[in-house]
C-alpha positions in Angstrom: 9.2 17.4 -97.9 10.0 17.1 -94.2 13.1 14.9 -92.3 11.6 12.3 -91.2 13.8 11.0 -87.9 14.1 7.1 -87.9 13.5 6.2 -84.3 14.1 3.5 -82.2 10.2 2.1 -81.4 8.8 1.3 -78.2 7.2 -2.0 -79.6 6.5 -4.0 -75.9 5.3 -1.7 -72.4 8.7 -3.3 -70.8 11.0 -2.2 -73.9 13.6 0.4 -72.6 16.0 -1.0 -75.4 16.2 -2.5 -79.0 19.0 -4.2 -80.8 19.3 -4.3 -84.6 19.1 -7.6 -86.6 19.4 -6.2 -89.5 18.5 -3.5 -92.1 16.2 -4.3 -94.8 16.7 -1.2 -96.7 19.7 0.3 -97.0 21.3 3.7 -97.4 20.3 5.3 -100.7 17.0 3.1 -101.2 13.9 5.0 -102.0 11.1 3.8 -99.0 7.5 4.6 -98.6 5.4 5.5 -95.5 4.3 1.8 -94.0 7.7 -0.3 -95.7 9.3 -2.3 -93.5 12.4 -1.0 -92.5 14.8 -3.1 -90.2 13.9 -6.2 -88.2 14.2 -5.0 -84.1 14.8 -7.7 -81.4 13.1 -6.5 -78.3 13.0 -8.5 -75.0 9.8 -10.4 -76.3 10.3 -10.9 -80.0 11.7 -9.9 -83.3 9.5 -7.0 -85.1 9.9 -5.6 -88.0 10.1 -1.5 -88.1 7.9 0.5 -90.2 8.5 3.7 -92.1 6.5 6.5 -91.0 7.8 9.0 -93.6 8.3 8.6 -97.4 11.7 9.6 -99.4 15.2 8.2 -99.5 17.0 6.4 -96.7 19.9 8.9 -96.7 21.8 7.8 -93.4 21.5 4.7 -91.2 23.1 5.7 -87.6 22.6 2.7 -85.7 24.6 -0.6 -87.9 23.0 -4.3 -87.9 24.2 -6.2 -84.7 24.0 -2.7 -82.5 21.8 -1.7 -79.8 20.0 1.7 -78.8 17.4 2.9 -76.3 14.0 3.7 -77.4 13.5 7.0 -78.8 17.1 7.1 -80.2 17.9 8.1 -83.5 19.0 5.1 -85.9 18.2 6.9 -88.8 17.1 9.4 -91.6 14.6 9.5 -94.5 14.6 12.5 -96.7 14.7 13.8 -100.3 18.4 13.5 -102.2 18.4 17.4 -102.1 17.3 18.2 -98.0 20.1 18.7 -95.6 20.2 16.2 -92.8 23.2 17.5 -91.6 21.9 19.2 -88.5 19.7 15.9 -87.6 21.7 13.4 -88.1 24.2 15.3 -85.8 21.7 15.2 -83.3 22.4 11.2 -82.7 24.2 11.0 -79.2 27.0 8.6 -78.9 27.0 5.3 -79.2 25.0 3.2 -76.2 27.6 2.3 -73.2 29.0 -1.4 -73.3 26.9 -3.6 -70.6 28.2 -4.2 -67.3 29.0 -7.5 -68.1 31.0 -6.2 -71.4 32.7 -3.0 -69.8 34.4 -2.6 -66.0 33.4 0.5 -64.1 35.2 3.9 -63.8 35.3 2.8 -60.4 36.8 -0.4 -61.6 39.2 0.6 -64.1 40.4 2.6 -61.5 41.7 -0.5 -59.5 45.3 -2.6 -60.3 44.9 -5.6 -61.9 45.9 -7.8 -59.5 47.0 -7.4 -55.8 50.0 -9.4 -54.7 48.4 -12.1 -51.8 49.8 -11.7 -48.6 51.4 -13.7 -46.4 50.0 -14.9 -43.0 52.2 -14.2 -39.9 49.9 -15.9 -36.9 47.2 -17.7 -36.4 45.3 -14.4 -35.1 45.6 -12.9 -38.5 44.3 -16.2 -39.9 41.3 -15.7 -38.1 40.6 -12.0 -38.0 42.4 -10.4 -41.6 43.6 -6.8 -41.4 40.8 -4.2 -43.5 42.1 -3.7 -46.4 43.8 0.2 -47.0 43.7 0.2 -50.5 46.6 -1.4 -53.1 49.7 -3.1 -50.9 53.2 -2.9 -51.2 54.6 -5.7 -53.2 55.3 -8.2 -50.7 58.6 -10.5 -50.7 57.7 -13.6 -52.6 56.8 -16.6 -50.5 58.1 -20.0 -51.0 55.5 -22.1 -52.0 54.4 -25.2 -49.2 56.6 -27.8 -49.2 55.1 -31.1 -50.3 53.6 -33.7 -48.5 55.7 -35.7 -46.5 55.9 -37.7 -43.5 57.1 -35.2 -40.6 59.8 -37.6 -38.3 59.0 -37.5 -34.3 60.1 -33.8 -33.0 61.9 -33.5 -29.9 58.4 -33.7 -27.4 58.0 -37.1 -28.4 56.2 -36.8 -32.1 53.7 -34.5 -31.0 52.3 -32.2 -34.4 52.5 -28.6 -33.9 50.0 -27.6 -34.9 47.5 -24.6 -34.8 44.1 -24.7 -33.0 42.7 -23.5 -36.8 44.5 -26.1 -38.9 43.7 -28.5 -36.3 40.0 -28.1 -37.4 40.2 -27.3 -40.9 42.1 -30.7 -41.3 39.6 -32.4 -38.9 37.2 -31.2 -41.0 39.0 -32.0 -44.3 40.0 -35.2 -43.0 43.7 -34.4 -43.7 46.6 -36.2 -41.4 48.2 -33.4 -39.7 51.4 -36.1 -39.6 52.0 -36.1 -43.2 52.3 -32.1 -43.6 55.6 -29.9 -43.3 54.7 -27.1 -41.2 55.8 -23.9 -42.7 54.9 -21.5 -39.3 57.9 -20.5 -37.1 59.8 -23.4 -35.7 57.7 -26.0 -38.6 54.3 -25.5 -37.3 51.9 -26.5 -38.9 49.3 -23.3 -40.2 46.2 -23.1 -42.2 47.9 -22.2 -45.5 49.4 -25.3 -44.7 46.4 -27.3 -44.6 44.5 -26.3 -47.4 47.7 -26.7 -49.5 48.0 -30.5 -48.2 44.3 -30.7 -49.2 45.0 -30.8 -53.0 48.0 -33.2 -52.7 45.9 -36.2 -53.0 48.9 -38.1 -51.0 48.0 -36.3 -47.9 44.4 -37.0 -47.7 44.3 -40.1 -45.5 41.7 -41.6 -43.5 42.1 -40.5 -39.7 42.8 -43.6 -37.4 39.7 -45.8 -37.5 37.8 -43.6 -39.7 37.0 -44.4 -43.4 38.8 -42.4 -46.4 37.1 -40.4 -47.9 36.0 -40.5 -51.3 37.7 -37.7 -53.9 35.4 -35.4 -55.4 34.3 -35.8 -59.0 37.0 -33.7 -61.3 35.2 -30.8 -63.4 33.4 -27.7 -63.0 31.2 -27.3 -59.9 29.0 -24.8 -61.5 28.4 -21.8 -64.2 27.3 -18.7 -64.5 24.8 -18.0 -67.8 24.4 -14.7 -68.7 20.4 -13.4 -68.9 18.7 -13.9 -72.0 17.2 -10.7 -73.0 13.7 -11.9 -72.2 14.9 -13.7 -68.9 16.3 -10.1 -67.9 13.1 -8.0 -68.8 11.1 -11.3 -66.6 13.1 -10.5 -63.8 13.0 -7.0 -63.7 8.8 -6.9 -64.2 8.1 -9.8 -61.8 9.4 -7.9 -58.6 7.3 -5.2 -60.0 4.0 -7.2 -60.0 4.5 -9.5 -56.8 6.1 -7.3 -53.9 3.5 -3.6 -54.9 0.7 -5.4 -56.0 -1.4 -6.9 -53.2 -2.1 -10.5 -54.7 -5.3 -12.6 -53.3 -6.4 -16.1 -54.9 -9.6 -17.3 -55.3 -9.2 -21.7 -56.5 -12.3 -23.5 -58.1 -12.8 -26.8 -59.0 -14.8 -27.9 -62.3 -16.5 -30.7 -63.9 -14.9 -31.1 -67.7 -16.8 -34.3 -68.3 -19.3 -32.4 -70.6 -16.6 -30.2 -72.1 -14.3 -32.8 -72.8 -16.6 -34.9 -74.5 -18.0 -31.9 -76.6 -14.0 -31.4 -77.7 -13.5 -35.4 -78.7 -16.7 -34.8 -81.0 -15.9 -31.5 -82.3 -12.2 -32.7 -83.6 -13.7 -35.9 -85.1 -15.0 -33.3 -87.6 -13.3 -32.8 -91.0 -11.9 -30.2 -92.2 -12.3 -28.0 -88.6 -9.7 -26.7 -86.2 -8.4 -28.9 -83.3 -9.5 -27.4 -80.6 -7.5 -27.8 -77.3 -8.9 -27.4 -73.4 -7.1 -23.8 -73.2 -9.5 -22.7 -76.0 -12.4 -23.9 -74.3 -11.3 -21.7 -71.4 -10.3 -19.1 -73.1 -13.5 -18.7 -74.4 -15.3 -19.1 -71.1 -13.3 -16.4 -69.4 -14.0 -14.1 -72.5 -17.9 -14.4 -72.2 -17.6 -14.3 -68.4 -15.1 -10.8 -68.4 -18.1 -9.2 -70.4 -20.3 -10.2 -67.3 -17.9 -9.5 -65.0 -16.0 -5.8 -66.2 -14.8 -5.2 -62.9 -12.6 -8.3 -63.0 -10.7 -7.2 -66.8 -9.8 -4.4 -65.3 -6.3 -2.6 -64.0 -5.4 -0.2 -61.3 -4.5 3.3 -62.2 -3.6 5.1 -59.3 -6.3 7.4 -58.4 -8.7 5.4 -60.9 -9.3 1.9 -62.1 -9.6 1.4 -65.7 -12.5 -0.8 -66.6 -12.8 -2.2 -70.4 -15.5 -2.9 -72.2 -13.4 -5.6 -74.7 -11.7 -8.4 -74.0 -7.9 -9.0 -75.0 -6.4 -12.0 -73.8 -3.5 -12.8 -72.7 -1.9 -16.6 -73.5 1.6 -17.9 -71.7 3.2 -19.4 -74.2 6.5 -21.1 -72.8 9.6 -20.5 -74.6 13.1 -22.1 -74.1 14.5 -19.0 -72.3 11.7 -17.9 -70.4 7.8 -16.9 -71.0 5.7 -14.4 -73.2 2.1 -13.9 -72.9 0.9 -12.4 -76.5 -2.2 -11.0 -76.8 -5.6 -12.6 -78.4 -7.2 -9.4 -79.1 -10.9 -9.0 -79.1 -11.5 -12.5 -77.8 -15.0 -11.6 -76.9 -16.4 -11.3 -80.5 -14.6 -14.8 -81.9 -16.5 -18.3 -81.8 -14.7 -20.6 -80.6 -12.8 -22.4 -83.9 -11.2 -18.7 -84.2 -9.9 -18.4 -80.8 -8.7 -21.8 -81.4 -7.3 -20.6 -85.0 -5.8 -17.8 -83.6 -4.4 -19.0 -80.2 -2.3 -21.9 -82.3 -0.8 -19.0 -84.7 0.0 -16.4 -81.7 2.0 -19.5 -80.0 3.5 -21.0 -83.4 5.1 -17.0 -83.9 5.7 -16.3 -80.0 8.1 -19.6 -80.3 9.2 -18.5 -83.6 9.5 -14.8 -82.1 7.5 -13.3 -85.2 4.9 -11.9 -83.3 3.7 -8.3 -84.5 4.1 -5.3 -82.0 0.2 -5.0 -81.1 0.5 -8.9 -80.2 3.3 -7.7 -77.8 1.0 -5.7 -75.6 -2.5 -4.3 -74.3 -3.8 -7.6 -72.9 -7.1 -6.7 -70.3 -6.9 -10.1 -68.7 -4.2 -13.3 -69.1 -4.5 -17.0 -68.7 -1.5 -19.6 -67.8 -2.3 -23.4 -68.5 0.5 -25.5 -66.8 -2.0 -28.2 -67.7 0.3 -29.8 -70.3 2.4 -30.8 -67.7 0.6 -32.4 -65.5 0.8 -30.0 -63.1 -2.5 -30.2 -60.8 -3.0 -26.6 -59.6 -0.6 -23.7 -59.2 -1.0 -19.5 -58.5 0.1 -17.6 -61.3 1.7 -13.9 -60.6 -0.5 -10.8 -62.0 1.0 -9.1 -65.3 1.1 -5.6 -64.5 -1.0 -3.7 -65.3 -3.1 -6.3 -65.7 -5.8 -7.0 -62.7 -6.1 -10.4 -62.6 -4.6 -13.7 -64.0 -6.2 -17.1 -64.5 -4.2 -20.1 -63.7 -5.5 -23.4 -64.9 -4.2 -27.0 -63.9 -4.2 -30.1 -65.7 -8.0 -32.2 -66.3 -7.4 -34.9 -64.0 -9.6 -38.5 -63.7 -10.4 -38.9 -60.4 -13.1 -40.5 -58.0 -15.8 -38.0 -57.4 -19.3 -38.2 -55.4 -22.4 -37.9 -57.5 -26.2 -37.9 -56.0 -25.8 -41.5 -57.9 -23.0 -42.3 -56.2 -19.6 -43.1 -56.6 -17.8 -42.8 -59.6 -15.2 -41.7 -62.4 -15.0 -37.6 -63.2 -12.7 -35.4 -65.1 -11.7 -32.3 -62.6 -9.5 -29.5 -63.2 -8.7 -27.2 -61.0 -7.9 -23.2 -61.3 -7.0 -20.2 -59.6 -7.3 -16.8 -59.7 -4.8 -14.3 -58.6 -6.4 -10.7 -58.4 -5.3 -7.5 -57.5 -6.7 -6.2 -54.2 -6.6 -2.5 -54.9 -8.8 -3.4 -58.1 -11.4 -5.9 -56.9 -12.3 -7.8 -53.5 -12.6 -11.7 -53.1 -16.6 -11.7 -53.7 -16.4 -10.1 -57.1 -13.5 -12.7 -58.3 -15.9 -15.7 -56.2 -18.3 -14.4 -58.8 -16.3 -14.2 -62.3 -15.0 -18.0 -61.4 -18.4 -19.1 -60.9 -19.7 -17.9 -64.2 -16.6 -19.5 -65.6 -17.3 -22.7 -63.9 -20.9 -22.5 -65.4 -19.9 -21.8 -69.2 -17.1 -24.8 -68.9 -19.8 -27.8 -67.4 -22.7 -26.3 -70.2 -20.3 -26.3 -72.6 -22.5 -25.8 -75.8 -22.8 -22.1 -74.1 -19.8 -21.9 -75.7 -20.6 -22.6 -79.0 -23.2 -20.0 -79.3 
């Protein structure tokens, strides 16, 4: 019987990476073709690995708690009796620390710290020499002498001061007459300043000007290091927004009929709650089929146009967003996209979702209805053509031929690639949409 390589998966279209969680076989266990192997966090989710080779887990390269770029070697099935020798030596070294976990040659390369130097005029305060690379050790300077009340000086009490610390501790509100000046002959010079500025003593209020109030102790800010999934978000987005050539099409529809039609349907027993996203979800599904050109991508020389449906649902998650995928949407009434909508969320938040969940939606939809948000433009999922952004149902005052009146509106855009489809075909796919969503027993059928 063959080696079979353990490898690490590309289980999401961003994935360039995959840490281990942990091992659910371990070295010497016997493991068909289809057992789960290891549990792999990915910048999405955590999946669980498969076996696509029978025999005996002879060598695990890659330990729980490590990371490895796809297609690396993390492992080796085989018989007791095959020689893995020459594979398993084929596993590179281990992945390089981070930048945040490792300096640069470049870095490593640099002293640790560089002595500060002292300032000799108030030129150099304001135009600092380039820097020449690591400086002599300087002679150590005695530190500013405290705050204190400077006596008169020989021209009558006049400060010396210079022009620079004059403004920093105008600006700082610091009373030049309560510094010792370290300069040449006790003038007063920047270092001076911003050393007075931290003595609370010395922070006065200038003559007929208020004092100023002390800021709040603590920590101004932090730094957080990306989540995985933040990082993968910020490396796609730029990807989607600033190459793909974004147009919106925004529609305004009636959900008087569609919200009545959900009060009765979850005042049945023993059926699935169904929300407003699955009602749109729906509509969009039955419309794509109408409209292929819309669930569609750009392929370079060719768009791809599919015949099914696989919908993508933003789910919101504490450290950023994942969009899992409804497959075949099309062919499922309503009660099973609402079903199945509620479980892909409840495992996106759980991060349990499977790897074809991950990936290979046609079309996506964003509901920032939950918030109240009103309307907003959602940015295209490569290489997805078009997204569907859908506000909040909103009671407002609306015109009727009878009138006056009370209506539930909700509004929704659609951002679409240009290079896949032109303004007229999206017009098109939103009416239909619009149509299914104010009929709404369409739905149901």
């Amino acid at each position: 019987m063959a080696v079979t390589k353990v490898q690490m998966p590309k289980l999401s279209e961003a994935m360039e990476s995959g840490k281990i969680i942990k091992w659910l076989k371990k070295e010497g266990d016997r493991v068909q073709s289809g057992d789960i192997l290891a549990e792999v966090e990915t910048d999405k989710a955590d999946v669980e690995m498969e076996a696509f080779g029978s025999g005996v887990l002879r060598k695990i390269l890659v330990p729980a708690g490590e990371k490895a770029p796809v297609g690396a070697l993390i492992g080796v099935i085989a018989e007791p009796g095959e020689d893995i020798a020459a594979v398993a030596a084929q596993a590179g070294a281990p992945p390089a620390p981070a930048p945040s976990e490792a300096a640069s040659p470049e870095e490593s390369r640099r002293p640790a710290a560089v002595p500060p130097q002292p300032r000799r005029e108030d030129h150099a305060e304001r135009s600092p020499a380039p820097s020449r690379g690591p400086a002599a050790p300087a002679r150590p300077m005695a530190p500013a002498a405290p705050a204190q009340r400077v006596p008169g000086g020989p021209d009558g009490g006049r400060v010396k001061a210079s022009p620079l610390a004059r403004k920093i501790a105008a600006q700082s509100g610091v009373d030049l007459k309560l510094i010792q000046g370290s300069g040449p002959g006790g003038r007063i010079v920047r270092r001076d300043v911003e050393a007075a500025g931290a003595e609370p003593a010395a922070v006065a209020a200038t003559a007929g000007a208020p004092a100023r109030v002390a800021a709040a102790p603590g920590v101004e800010f932090e730094d957080r290091p990306l989540t995985p999934m933040r990082a993968a978000i910020a490396k796609r987005m730029p990807l989607s927004k600033a190459p793909v050539p974004h147009f919106y099409v925004t529609s305004e529809i009636a959900m008087d009929q569609a919200w009545e039609l959900r009060e009765q349907l979850n005042g049945l027993e023993g059926q699935a709650k169904i929300s407003v996203n699955d009602f749109v979800v729906r509509a969009c599904a039955l419309a794509l089929l109408q409209h292929p050109g819309v669930n569609a991508s750009f392929q370079g020389e060719s768009i791809r146009v599919f015949h099914r449906v696989h919908m993508g649902i933003a789910v919101a998650l504490e450290d950023g967003l994942i969009t899992p995928v409804l497959r075949d949407a099309h062919a499922k009434s309503l009660a099973q996209v609402a079903v199945e909508s509620r479980d892909l969320a409840e495992r996106a938040r759980q991060r349990k979702l499977r790897t074809q969940e991950l990936s290979g939606a046609t079309f996506s939809i964003s509901n920032l209805g939950m918030f109240d948000v009103a309307d907003f433009s959602a940015i295209i999922n490569p290489p997805e053509g078009a997204i569907l952004a859908v506000g909040a149902v909103r009671t407002v005052p609306v015109v009727t031929d009878a009138g006056l009146g009370v209506g539930r509106r909700m509004a929704v855009t659609l951002s679409c690639d240009h290079r896949v489809m032109d303004g007229a075909m999206g017009a098109r796919f939103l009416q239909d949409v619009r149509r299914l969503l104010e009929a709404p027993l369409r739905l149901l059928v």
